[in-house]
N, C-alpha and C positions, 0 to 999 in steps of 0.2 A: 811655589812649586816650579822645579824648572821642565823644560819641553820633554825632555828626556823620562824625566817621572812621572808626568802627565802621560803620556807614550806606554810608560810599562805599565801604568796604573788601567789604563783603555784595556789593554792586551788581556792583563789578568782579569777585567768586570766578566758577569754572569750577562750576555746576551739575550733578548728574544730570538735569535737563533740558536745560541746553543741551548735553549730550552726546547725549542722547536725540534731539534736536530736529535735529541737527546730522546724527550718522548717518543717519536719515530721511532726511534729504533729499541727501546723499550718498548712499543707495542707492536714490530714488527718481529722481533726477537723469539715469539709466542704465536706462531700464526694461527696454529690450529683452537688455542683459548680466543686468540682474536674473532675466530667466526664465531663461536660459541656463544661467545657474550654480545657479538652484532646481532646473533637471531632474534630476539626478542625486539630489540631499537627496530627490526627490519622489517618484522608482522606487524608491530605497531602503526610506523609511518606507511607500510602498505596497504592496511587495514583505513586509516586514513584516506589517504587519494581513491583508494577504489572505491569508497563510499561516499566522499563528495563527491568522484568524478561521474560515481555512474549512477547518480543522486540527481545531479544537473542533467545527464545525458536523459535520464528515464522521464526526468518531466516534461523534457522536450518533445517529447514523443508522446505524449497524453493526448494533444488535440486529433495527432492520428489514430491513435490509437482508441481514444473515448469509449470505453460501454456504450451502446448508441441504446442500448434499453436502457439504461437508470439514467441516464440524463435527458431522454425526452420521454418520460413519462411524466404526466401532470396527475392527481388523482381529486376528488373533488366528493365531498361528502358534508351532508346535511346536520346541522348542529342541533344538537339535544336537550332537553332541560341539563338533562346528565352532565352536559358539558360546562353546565352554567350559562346556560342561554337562558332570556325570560320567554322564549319561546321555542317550537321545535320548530326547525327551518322545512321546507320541503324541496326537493327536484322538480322542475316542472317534468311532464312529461315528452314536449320539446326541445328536451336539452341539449340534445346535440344539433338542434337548427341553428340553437342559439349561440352555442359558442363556437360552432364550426367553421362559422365568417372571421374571427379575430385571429387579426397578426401572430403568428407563429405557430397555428395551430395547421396541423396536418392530417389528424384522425381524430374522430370522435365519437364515443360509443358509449351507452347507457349500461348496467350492469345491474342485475336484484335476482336475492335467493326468494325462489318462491318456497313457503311454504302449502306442504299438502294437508289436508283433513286425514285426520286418525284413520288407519287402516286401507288406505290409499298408496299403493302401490303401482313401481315402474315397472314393464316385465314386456319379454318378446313374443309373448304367445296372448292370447285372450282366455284360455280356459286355465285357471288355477289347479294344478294338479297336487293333493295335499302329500304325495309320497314323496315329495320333491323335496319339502324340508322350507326351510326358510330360507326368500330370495333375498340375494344380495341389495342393499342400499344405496340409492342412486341421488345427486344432489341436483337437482333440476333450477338453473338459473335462467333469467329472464334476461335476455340483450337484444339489444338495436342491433341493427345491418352494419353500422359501423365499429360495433367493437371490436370484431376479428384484429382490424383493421392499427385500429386504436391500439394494442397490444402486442403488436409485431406479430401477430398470430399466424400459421397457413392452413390452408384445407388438402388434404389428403388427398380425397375421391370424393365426388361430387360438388356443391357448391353450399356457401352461407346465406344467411335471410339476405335478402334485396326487399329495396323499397315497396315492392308490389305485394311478398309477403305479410309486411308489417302492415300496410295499408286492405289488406286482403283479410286479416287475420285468418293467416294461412294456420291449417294444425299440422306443422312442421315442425319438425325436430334433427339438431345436428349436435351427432355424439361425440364429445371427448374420444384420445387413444383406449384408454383404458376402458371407458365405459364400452365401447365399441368391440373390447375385445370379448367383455363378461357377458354383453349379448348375444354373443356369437354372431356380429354384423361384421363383413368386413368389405362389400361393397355398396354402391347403392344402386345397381342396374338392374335387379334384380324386383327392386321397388319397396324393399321393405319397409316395414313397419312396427312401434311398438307402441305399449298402452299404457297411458297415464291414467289409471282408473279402471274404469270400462272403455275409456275412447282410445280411438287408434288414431296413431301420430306418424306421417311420412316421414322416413329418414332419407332429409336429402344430401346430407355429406358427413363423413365423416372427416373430423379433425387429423392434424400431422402434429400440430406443436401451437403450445396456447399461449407462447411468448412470456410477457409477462405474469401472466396468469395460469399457469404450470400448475397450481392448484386444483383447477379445475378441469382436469384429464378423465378425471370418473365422472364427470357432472355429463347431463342430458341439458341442451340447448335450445329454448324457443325462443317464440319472439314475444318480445313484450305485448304489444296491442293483445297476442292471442292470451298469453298471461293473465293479463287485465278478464276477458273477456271470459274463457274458459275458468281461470285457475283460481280469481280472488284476487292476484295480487293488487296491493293498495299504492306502495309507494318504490321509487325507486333507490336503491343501497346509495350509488356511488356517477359519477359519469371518471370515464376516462380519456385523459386527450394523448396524444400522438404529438409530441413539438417539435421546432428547430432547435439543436443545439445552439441553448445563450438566451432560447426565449422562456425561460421558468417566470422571472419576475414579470415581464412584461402581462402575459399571459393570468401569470394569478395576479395580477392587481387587476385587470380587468376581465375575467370571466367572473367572480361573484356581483358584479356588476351586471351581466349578461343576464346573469340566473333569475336574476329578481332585482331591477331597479330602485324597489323601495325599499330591503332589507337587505343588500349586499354580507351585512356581517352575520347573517344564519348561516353562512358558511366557509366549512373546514377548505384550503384547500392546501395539499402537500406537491412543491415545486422543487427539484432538484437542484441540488448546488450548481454555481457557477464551476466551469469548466477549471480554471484559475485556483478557487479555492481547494478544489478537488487536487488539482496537479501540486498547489502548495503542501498540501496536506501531506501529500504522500512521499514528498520530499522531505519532510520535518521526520515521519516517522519514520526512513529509511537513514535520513541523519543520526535521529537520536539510538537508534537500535545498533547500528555499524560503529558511530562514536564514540557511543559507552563500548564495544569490542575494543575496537581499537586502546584506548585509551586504557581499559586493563593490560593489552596486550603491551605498550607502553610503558606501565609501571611494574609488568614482569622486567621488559629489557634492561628499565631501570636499577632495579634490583638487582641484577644479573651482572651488570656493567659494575654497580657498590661494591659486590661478594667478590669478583674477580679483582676487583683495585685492594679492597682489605685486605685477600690473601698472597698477591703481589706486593705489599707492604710489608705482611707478615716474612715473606721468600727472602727479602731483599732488606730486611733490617742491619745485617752488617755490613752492607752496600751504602746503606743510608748512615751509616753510624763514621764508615770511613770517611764521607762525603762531609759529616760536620767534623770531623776532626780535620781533616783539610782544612775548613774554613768556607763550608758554604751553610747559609743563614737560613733558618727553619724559613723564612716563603719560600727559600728557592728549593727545598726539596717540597714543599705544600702546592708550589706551581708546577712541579715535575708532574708529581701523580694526575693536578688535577687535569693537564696538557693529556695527559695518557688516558686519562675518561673522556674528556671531551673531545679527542681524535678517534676513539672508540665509538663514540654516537656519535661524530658527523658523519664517519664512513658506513652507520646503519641508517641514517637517517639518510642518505643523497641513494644508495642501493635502494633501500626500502620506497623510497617516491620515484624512482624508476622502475622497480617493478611493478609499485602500483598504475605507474600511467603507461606500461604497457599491459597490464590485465585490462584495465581499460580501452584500451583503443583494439585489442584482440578480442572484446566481449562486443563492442560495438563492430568491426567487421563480420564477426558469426552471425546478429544478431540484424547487418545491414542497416544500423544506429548513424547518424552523424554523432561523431565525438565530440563531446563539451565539457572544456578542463579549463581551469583557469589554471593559467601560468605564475599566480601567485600562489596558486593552492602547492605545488610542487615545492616551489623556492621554500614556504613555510613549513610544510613536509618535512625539509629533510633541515631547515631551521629548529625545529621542534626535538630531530634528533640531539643537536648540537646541545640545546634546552636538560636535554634528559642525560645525555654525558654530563654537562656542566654541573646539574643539580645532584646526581649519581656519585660524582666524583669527590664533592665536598668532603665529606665524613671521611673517608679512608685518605687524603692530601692531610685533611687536619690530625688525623691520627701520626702519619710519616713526621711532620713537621716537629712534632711533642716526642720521638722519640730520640734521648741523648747520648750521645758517642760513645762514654764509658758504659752504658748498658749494652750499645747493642754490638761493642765489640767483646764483651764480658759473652753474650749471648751469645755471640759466633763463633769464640773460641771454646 
C-alpha cells in the first residue's frame, strides 16, 4: 500500500473521537429527554453519598452524643432455679457497700417490690370512708439512699432516704409524680403524711423524674431496712449501678464477684454495649436501609436510561439504516448508542455525587456536625453511574447494531 493510500484509508477509519463526538451531540441534540432520563442515575448516586456520607458523619458523633442512660446503666439480679440454676442466688443486703468501691462504678442502689398482705391498703387519710368507692392502687417499692441516684433520677420538693434513714429505719416515704399527684400531695412542708395500713408514713419528697425507672412514677418509696422491718420484705429484686461510659464489661465481670465470693455465677448481670458497637450498629442499619433506596433508585435510572436508548433507536432507525449502507459496521453503530447510554449515566452519576456531597455537608452545617466523606466514596458515586449507563445501554446498542439497511430504509420510506 502506498503512503498516499495509507493517508486516505486513516482519513476515511471510524475514530474514538468521531465516536465520541457523534454521541455528544446525539445526546445533546435531546436536552430536555437528556434530564429526564439523568433523574433516576441522579437520585440514585445521591441517595448513595448521602447515606454513606452522613452514615460515617452520624457515627462520629455517637461518643458525643451517647444515651448517657442506656450505656451506663448496669442492672444486676439474682438467678433462680427458674433459670437453671441448682440454686437460687440471693442479694445480700449490703450490696451497694459492696459494689460501690469497684472501678467504674458511680451510683449504686438496691431496688424490691414489696409485697403487702390482703386487704392492705396505701391511702392519705387514716379513716376509710366506704362512700369513696375503691382507692386507687399504689406499687410500694423498697430502695437504698443510693438508687435515686443510681438511675439518673431527681427529686422535686423535698429530699430522698440518706444514710441515717436507712440506718434509723425511718417510716418514711418518697412519692413518684404520679403517685403524688393521686394523693393530692404536692408539697412536703406541710408535713405530710400517708398510711400503709394503719401506720402513718412521712412524705419527705416528692419525685421529678425516675430516670431509668420511669415505671415507677405511681409507686410509693421507702427504705429498705424500714421494709425489712415493718413490711415483711424478705429479699431484694435487683441492685442498680450508675457507670462510666466503656466500663459495662469491666464492671460485670467483677461485681458478681463483689456480691458473693463463693458463688459469683448465682448471678444475672445485664451490661450495656460497648460504645463502638453501638455506633457500628447504627451505621450498618443506616447503610443497609439508604442502600437498599438508593440502589432501587439506581435500577429505576437504569431503566429509564434502556427505554430512552430503545426508543432513540426505534427514532433513528433510517438514520441507522443509511449509516450501514454507507458502510459503517454493526459495532460502530452498537458503540454509538452504547457511547450515548454511558454519557447519559456519567453525567447522572458526577451530578448525582455532587448533590449528594452537598446535602451532606449542608446537613452537617445545620446540624453543627464535622463532615466525614471519603473522597473515594464520591469518585465511586458517580463511577457507579457510568456502571448503570454502561449496563443500561447494552440491549438497545445490540438491538441498533442487528438492524439492516434495506429494512430500515424500506421502514423510512
Amino acid at each position: 500500500m502506498s503512503l498516499s493510500a495509507w493517508r486516505h484509508s486513516r482519513r476515511d477509519s471510524f475514530t474514538l473521537r468521531d465516536l465520541v463526538t457523534e454521541a455528544l451531540y446525539g445526546v445533546a441534540s435531546r436536552p430536555a429527554r437528556l434530564l429526564l432520563t439523568m433523574a433516576g442515575t441522579v437520585m440514585g448516586t445521591t441517595s448513595v453519598v448521602v447515606t454513606l456520607g452522613l452514615a460515617a458523619t452520624a457515627s462520629g458523633q455517637i461518643d458525643s452524643q451517647f444515651d448517657a442512660v442506656a450505656a451506663t446503666q448496669v442492672v444486676i439480679t439474682a438467678k433462680s432455679v427458674a433459670d437453671g440454676d441448682a440454686t437460687n442466688g440471693v442479694i445480700p443486703w449490703d450490696a451497694e457497700d459492696r459494689v460501690a468501691p469497684l472501678a467504674g462504678v458511680e451510683a449504686a442502689g438496691l431496688a424490691a417490690v414489696v409485697d403487702l398482705p390482703p386487704g392492705t391498703s396505701i391511702q392519705g387519710v387514716a379513716v376509710t370512708d366506704p362512700s369513696m368507692g375503691a382507692r386507687p392502687d399504689y406499687d410500694l417499692v423498697a430502695t437504698s439512699p443510693g438508687f435515686i441516684s443510681a438511675v439518673r433520677g431527681s427529686v422535686g420538693t423535698g429530699r430522698f432516704f440518706d444514710r441515717g434513714s436507712e440506718e434509723r429505719q425511718d417510716r418514711t416515704v418518697v412519692l413518684g409524680p404520679d403517685a403524688a399527684r393521686r394523693l393530692n400531695i404536692a408539697t412536703v412542708e406541710t408535713q405530710s403524711s400517708i398510711f400503709i395500713g394503719d401506720t402513718a408514713y412521712a412524705v419527705i419528697g416528692i419525685l421529678a423524674d425516675l430516670g431509668e425507672r420511669a415505671d415507677l412514677s405511681g409507686a410509693v418509696l421507702v427504705p429498705v431496712s424500714t421494709a425489712r422491718q415493718d413490711l415483711g420484705l424478705q429479699e431484694v429484686d435487683e441492685v442498680r449501678l450508675r457507670i462510666a461510659v466503656g466500663a459495662g464489661e469491666v464492671v460485670g465481670s467483677q461485681a458478681p464477684t463483689a456480691l458473693d465470693p463463693v458463688a459469683p455465677d448465682s448471678f444475672t448481670v445485664n451490661v450495656p454495649p460497648r460504645p463502638t458497637q453501638v455506633r457500628e450498629g447504627i451505621r450498618s442499619e443506616l447503610q443497609g436501609v439508604f442502600l437498599a433506596l438508593g440502589a432501587v433508585a439506581m435500577l429505576v435510572g437504569g431503566l429509564g436510561i434502556a427505554n430512552v436508548t430503545l426508543l432513540s433507536v426505534m427514532e433513528r432507525a433510517g438514520e441507522i439504516g443509511l449509516r450501514r449502507a454507507l458502510g459503517a459496521r454493526r459495532w460502530m453503530i452498537g458503540m454509538h448508542f452504547m457511547s450515548e447510554s454511558l454519557i447519559t449515566g456519567a453525567l447522572g452519576g458526577m451530578v448525582g455525587a455532587a448533590v449528594g456531597l452537598m446535602a451532606v455537608v449542608g446537613t452537617c452545617v445545620v446540624r453543627a456536625w464535622t463532615p466525614i466523606v471519603d473522597s473515594r466514596l464520591v469518585v465511586a458515586a458517580a463511577l457507579a453511574g457510568v456502571l448503570t449507563g454502561l449496563i443500561a445501554g447494552a440491549y438497545p446498542a445490540l438491538r441498533a447494531a442487528r438492524i439492516e439497511p434495506i429494512e430500515a430504509l424500506r421502514e423510512r420510506l
